[in-house]
C-alpha positions, -999 to +999 in steps of 0.1 A: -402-122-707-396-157-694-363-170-695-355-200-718-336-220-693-343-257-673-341-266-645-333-246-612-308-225-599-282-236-565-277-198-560-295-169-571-280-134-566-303-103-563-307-071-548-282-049-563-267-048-595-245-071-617-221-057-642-216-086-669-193-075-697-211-097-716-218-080-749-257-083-748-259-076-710-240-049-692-259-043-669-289-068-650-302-070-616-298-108-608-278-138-619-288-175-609-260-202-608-262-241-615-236-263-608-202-248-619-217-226-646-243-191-649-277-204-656-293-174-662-294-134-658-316-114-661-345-090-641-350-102-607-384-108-611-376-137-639-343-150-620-361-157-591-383-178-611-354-199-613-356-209-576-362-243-564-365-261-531-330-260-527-318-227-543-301-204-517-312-168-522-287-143-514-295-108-514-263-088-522-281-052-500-272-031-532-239-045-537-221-050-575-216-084-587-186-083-613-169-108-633-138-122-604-108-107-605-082-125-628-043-110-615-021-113-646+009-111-624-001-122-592+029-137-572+005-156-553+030-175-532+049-151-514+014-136-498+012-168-481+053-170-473+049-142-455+032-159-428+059-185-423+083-161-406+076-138-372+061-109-380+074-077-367+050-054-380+036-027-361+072-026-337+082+009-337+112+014-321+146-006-313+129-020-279+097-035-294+117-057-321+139-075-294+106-075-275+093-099-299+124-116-309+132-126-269+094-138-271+105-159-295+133-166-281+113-180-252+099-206-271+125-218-296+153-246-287+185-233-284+201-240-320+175-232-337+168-198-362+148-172-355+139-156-385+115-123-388+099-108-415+114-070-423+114-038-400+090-013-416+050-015-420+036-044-446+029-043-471+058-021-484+084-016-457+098+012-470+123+028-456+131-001-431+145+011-399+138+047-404+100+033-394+117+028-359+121+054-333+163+049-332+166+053-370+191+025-372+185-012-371+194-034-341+230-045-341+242-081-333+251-070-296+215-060-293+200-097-309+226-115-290+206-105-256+178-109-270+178-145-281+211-156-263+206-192-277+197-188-310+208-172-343+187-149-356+179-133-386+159-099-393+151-104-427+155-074-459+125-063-475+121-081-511+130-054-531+096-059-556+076-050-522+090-017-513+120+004-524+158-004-522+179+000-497+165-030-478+183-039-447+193-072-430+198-077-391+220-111-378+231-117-344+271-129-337+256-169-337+241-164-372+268-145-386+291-177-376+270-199-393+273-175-427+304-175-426+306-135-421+334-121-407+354-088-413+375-103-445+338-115-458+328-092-495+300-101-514+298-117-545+278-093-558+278-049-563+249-028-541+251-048-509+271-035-479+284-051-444+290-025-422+312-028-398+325-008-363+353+007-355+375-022-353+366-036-389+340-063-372+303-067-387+280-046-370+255-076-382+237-049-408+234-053-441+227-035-466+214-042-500+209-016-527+200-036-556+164-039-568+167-075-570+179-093-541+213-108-539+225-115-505+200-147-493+218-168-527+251-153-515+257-143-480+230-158-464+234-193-475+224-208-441+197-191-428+170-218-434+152-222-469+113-226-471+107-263-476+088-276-503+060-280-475+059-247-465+056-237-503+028-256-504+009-250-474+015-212-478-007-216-515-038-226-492-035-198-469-022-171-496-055-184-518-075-180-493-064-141-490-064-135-528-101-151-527-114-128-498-103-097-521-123-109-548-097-129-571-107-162-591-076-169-616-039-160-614-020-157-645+019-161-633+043-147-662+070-144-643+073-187-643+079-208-615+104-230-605+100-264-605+096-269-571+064-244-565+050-257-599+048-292-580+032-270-549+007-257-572+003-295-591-003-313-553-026-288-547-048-298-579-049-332-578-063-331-539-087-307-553-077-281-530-073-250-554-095-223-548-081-199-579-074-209-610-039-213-625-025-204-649+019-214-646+050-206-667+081-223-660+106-205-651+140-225-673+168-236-649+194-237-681+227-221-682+230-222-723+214-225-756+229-261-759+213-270-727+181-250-736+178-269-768+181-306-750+154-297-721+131-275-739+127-311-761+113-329-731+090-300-724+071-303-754+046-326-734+039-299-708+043-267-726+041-271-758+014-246-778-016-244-760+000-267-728-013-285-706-051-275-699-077-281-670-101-262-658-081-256-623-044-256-636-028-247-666+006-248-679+015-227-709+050-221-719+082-203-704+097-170-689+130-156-712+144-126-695+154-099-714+192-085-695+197-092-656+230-095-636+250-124-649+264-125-609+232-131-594+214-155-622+248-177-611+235-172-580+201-182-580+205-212-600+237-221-570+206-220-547+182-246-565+159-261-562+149-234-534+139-196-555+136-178-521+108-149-525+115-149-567+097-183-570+115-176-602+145-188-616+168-155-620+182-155-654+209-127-674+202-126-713+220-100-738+200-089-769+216-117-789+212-145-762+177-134-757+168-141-799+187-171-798+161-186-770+130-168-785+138-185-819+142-221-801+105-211-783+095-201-820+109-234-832+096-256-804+062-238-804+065-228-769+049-197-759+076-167-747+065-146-714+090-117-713+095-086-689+104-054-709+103-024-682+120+003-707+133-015-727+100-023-755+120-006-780+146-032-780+126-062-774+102-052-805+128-058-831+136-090-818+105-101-822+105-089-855+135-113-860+111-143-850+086-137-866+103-132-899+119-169-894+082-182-879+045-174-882+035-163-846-001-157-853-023-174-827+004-183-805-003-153-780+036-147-771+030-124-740+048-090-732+049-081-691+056-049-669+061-025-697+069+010-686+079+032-712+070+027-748+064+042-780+040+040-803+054+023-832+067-007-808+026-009-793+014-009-837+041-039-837+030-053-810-009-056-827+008-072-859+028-096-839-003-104-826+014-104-788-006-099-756+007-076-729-001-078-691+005-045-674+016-039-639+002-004-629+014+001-594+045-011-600+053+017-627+026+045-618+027+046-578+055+029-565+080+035-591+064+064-608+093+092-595+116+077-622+093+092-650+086+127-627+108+139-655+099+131-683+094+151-710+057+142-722+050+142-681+044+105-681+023+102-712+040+075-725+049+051-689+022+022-690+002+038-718-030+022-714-049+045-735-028+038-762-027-001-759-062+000-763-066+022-789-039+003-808-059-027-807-036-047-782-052-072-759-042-064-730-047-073-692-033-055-658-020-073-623-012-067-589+023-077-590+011-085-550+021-053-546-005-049-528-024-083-542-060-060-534-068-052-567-091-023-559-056-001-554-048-015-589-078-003-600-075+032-586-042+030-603-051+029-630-084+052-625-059+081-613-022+074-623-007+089-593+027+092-580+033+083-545+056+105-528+042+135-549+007+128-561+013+142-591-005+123-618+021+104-646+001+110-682-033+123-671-050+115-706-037+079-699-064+073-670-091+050-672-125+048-669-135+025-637-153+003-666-121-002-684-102-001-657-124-035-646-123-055-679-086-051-677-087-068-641-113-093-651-122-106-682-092-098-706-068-118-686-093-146-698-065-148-735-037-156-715-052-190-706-071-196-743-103-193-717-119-167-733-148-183-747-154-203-711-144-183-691-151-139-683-179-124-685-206-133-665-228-149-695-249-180-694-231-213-698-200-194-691-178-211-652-197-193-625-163-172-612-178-138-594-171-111-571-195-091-553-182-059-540-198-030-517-196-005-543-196+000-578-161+002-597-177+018-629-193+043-611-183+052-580-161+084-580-121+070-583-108+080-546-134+059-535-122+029-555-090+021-539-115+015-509-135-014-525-141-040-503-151-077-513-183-091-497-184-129-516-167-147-540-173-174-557-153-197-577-166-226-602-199-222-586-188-226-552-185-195-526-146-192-512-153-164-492-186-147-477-185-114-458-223-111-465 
């Protein structure tokens, strides 16, 4: 049957198969582009129909076209970040890492830092220097040959990549410059300076804590990423998300000022290649001052925010507990957020209604993180909403672990959205719910979100940022250190598995009817990978790879 569409297409797709989550298509075998939008799909005998002198004709060799990956909680930024410091990966003993820090060393003026990403194999680095042949990480003696000129510092893993403890390396030249001596104690508990026989610092340190205290505290002069390394490290860090198939970020966790204005310089030279979609992350120390800034945000956050196409603004984080020591910390250290990006904040049950009421009053939209604690967040809520109708304003629930199933029917009549982070929970942090009684059943219940009626929408946490492992995640719920699986009838299908990672995360930007499913009229935002999520057996999906995709009509990455 002919198509009903005019004109002719700039890039026609064929030769596999495209999965369209559009409800009158799920499945077609072409789709034609035009401009910034899907023209047409269809059979590939009537999309190529469609072509005109110019069209380009891609043939996609039996590959899946699927709606791009949106990453509801991507941490974009710190992909790119990563690249700004010497990389040690691969360096397995003692002898390699001063190998590469006197290479360095070689090159750098005297005076100035040497600073190295962590011991340990990317993406994770767990276990640190156990990695290393010696067991240990270098001591100062050791970095002081190595770089004789120069202070040096072997960074900690961010706790959010791998698994505390996360260990720090500084020669005797950057231990001067911190200030770190054998009367030095931190601020903060978890984080140990050893120290040798004689009571001196060995130059290792020790952190414990799953969120990082000792670059706000101890580490106060090691140098800071500059604002132009933030935004540089967005090009190259979009460029990565792009080549594994991701068109839109969705970052609940707010940013800063500071990489919000990254993000905004980006936009305005047109030189976004995902699209945004920010929360601020509040700098405030009190209710008082929350009530006189969240006044001038109104212009920016207020409702539905600020809307383009490219880059989106829509309300604020509000963290439910933290460490009242290291919030002081972090907001010591601004305007720089480190690795967080995020202003670290420590809220009590009654501090944390007190600010979701002024949100409530101020109609700006509430991104929280709940981990275990759903249970008490819930009634909170309930609080709210008794005082103000939040229908419609799509108040957003992240990384929830454990939960029950009276807080998840709350949840639906609160009309709240949830973003879940499956590898967080299930793989990497799964051993805390080996335990449990129900075997897991209950620990990022997506089963039971769904069926509950909750919309809800999954991301990487860049943890790794490839969202085929997220996938698989969620596909197999497995532990990692035993492979047991955490709440078997919790698994999804691969086609579920997908709409989480794609078009759901569409309601967290009020995009849904522009933006998703591949559907004519709808932005042209794809992904074409070498195998088929939805069908393909689930050890195979972690092992997706992404041959093209395209963003607002335009390809960002080709591997065709």
């Amino acid at each position: 049957m002919p198509l009903d569409v005019y004109g002719s297409a700039d890039f026609i797709l064929t030769g596999g198969r495209v999965r369209t989550f559009d409800p009158d298509h799920s499945e077609c075998e072409a789709i034609a582009i035009s401009g910034n939008r899907i023209l047409a799909i269809g059979s590939a005998a009537d999309i190529r129909g469609l072509a005109g002198p110019h069209t380009e004709l891609i043939d996609i060799a039996g590959a899946t076209v699927i709606p791009g990956f949106n990453d509801t909680h991507a941490h974009l930024d710190r992909e790119g970040l990563k690249l700004r410091r010497l990389s040690l990966a691969g360096a397995r003993s003692i002898a390699e890492v001063l190998t590469r820090i006197s290479t360095a060393a070689a090159m750098t003026p005297a005076g100035r830092w040497i600073v190295t990403m962590p011991v340990g194999e990317p993406p994770y680095y767990f276990g640190g220097p156990a990695y290393l042949a010696e067991g240990r990480m270098p001591t100062r003696d050791e970095l002081d040959r190595a770089a004789p000129d120069n202070p040096v510092c072997i960074s900690a893993a961010f706790g959010n990549w791998g698994k505390p403890p996360c260990f720090t390396a500084l020669n005797t030249a950057a231990l001067h410059l911190n200030g770190i001596d054998r009367h030095s104690s931190p601020a903060c508990a978890g984080v140990e300076i050893m120290k040798d026989e004689a009571g001196e610092p060995t130059g290792v340190i020790i952190e414990h804590n799953p969120r990082p205290t000792i670059d706000n505290d101890l580490l106060t002069a090691v140098p800071r990423f500059s604002f132009e390394d933030r935004r540089d490290s967005l090009v190259d860090a979009m460029r990565l998300y792009n080549a594994v198939g991701t068109t839109s970020i969705y970052e609940g966790h707010g940013f800063a000022p500071r990489t919000i204005a990254a993000f905004r310089e980006l936009w305005e030279k047109g030189k976004l290649t995902t699209r945004v979609g920010l929360v601020m992350s509040p700098t405030w120390k009190s209710i008082a001052e929350a009530r006189a800034e969240i006044d001038d945000w109104k212009a920016t956050a207020q409702g539905r925010g600020l809307e383009d196409p490219w880059f989106k603004i829509c309300g604020l984080h509000v963290a439910f507990g933290g460490d009242p020591k290291t919030a002081a910390l972090s907001r010591r250290s601004l305007p720089d957020t480190g690795w967080a990006g995020f202003v670290e904040q420590a809220n009590d049950e009654a501090t944390f209604l007190e600010y979701a009421m002024l949100c409530a009053e101020f109609d700006i939209r509430l991104n929280t993180i709940v981990a275990d604690n759903l249970h008490r967040v819930v009634p909170l809520l309930q609080k709210v909403a008794a005082n103000y109708d939040l229908t419609g304003r799509r108040w957003v629930i992240q990384h929830i672990a454990r939960c029950r199933g009276e807080d998840l029917t709350a949840l639906k009549r609160l009309g709240v959205l949830v973003t879940t982070i499956p590898v967080y929970y299930l793989w990497k942090g799964g051993a805390a719910y080996l335990s449990d009684a129900d075997g897991g059943e209950s620990v990022v219940p997506h089963r039971a979100m769904l069926g509950a009626g909750i919309p809800v929408s999954s991301g990487t946490d860049n943890i790794p940022y490839d969202p085929a492992f997220t996938l698989w995640t969620m596909m197999c719920r497995q532990e990692r250190t035993t492979g047991r699986v955490l709440g078997r009838s919790q698994c999804l299908t691969g086609e579920d598995a997908l709409r989480l990672l794609t078009v759901n995360g569409a309601h967290l930007t009020f995009d849904e009817s522009d933006k998703g499913p591949l559907s004519r009229g709808f932005l042209a935002d794809l992904t074409v990978l070498d195998g088929d999520p939805t069908t393909l057996a689930a050890e195979h999906v972690r092992k997706l790879k992404c041959l093209l995709t395209m963003v607002d009509g335009k390809i960002v990455h080709r591997a065709l």
